[in-house]
BALOBA-1460 file (C-alpha; in Angstrom, 3 decimals):
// residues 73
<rec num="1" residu="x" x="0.000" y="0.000" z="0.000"/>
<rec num="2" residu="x" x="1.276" y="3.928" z="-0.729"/>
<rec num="3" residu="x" x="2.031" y="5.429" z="3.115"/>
<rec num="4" residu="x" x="2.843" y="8.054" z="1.300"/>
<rec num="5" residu="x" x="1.135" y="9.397" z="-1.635"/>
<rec num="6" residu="x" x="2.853" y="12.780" z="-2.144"/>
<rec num="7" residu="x" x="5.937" y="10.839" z="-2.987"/>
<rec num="8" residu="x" x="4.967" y="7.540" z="-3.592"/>
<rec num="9" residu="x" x="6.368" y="5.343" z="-1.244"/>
<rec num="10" residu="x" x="4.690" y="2.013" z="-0.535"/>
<rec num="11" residu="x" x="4.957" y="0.183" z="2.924"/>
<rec num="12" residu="x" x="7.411" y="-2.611" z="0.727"/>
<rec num="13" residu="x" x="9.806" y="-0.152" z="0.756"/>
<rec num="14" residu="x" x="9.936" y="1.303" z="3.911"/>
<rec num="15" residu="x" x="9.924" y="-2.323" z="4.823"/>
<rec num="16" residu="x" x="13.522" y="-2.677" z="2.619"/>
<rec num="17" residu="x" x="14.754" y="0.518" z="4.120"/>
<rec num="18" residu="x" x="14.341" y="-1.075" z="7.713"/>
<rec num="19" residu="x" x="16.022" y="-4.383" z="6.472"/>
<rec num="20" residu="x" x="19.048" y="-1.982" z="5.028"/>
<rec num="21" residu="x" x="19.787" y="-0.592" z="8.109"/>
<rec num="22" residu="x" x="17.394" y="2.761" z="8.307"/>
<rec num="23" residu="x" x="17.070" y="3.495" z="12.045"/>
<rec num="24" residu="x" x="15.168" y="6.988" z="12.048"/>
<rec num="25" residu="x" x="12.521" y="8.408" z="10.326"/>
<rec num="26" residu="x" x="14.914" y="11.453" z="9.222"/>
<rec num="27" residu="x" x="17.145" y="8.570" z="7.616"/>
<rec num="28" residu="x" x="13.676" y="7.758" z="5.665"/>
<rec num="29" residu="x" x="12.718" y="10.660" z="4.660"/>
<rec num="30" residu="x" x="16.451" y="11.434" z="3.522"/>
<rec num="31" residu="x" x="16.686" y="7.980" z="1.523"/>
<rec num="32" residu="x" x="12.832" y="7.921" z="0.272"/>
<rec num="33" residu="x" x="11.704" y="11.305" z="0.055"/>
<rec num="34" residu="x" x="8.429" y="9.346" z="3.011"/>
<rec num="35" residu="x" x="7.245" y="12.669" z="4.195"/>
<rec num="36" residu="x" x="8.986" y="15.401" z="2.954"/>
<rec num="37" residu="x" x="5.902" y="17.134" z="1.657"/>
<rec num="38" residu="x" x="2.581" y="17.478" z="3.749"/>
<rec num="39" residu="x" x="4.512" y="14.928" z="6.361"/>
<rec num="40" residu="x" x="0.814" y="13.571" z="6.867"/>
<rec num="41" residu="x" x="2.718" y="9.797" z="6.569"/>
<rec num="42" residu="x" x="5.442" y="10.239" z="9.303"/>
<rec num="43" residu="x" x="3.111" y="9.007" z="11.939"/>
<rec num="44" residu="x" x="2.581" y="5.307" z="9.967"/>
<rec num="45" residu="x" x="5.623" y="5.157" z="8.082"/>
<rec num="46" residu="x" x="7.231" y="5.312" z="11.605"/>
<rec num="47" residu="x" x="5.228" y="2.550" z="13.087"/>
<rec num="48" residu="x" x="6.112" y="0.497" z="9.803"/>
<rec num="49" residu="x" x="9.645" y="1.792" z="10.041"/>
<rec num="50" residu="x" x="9.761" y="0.437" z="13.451"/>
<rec num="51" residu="x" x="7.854" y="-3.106" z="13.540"/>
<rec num="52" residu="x" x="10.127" y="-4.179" z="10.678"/>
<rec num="53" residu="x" x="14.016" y="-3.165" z="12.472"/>
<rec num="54" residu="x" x="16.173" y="-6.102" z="12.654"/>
<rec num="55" residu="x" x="16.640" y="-7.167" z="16.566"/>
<rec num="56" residu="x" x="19.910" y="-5.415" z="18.153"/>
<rec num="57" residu="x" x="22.530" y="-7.946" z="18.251"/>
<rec num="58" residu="x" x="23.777" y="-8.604" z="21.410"/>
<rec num="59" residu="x" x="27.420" y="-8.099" z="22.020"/>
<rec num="60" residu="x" x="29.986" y="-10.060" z="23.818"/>
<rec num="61" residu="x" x="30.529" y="-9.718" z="27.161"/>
<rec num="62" residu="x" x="33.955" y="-8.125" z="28.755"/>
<rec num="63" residu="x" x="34.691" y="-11.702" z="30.295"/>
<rec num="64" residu="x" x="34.835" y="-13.485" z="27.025"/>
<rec num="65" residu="x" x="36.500" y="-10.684" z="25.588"/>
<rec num="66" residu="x" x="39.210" y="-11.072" z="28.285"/>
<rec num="67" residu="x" x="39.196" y="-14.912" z="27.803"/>
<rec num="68" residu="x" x="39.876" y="-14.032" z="24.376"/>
<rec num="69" residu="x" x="42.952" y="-12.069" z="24.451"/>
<rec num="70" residu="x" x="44.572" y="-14.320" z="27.461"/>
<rec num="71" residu="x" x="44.422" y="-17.379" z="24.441"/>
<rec num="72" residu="x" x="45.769" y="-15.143" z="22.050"/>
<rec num="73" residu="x" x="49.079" y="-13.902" z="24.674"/>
């Protein structure tokens, strides 16, 4: 579906833009032109933009890090 129709930009690719690593609705907007007209999308393309980020990856923990460096010494 168009979330925004002043520019065109369906829900697929603000779906894409999540997947590529867009974080912000700025970042959208900059990449898609999503809401830099009338900015009547923002409030959906941001709640699409947001159910479709990748989980954060979690990051190693210190210990292991130390453990790590220790095998490499």
């Amino acid at each position: 579906m168009y979330v925004c129709i002043c520019n065109g930009v369906t829900d697929h690719q603000i779906r894409d833009a999540a997947a590529n690593g867009v974080r912000s609705v700025a970042e959208l907007t900059m990449r898609t032109g999503c809401g830099a007209t009338c900015g009547t999308c923002l409030d959906t393309a941001a709640a699409i933009l947001e159910a479709h980020a990748p989980a954060p990856r979690t990051a190693f923990s210190v210990p292991m890090l130390g453990a790590a460096i220790s095998q490499a010494a």
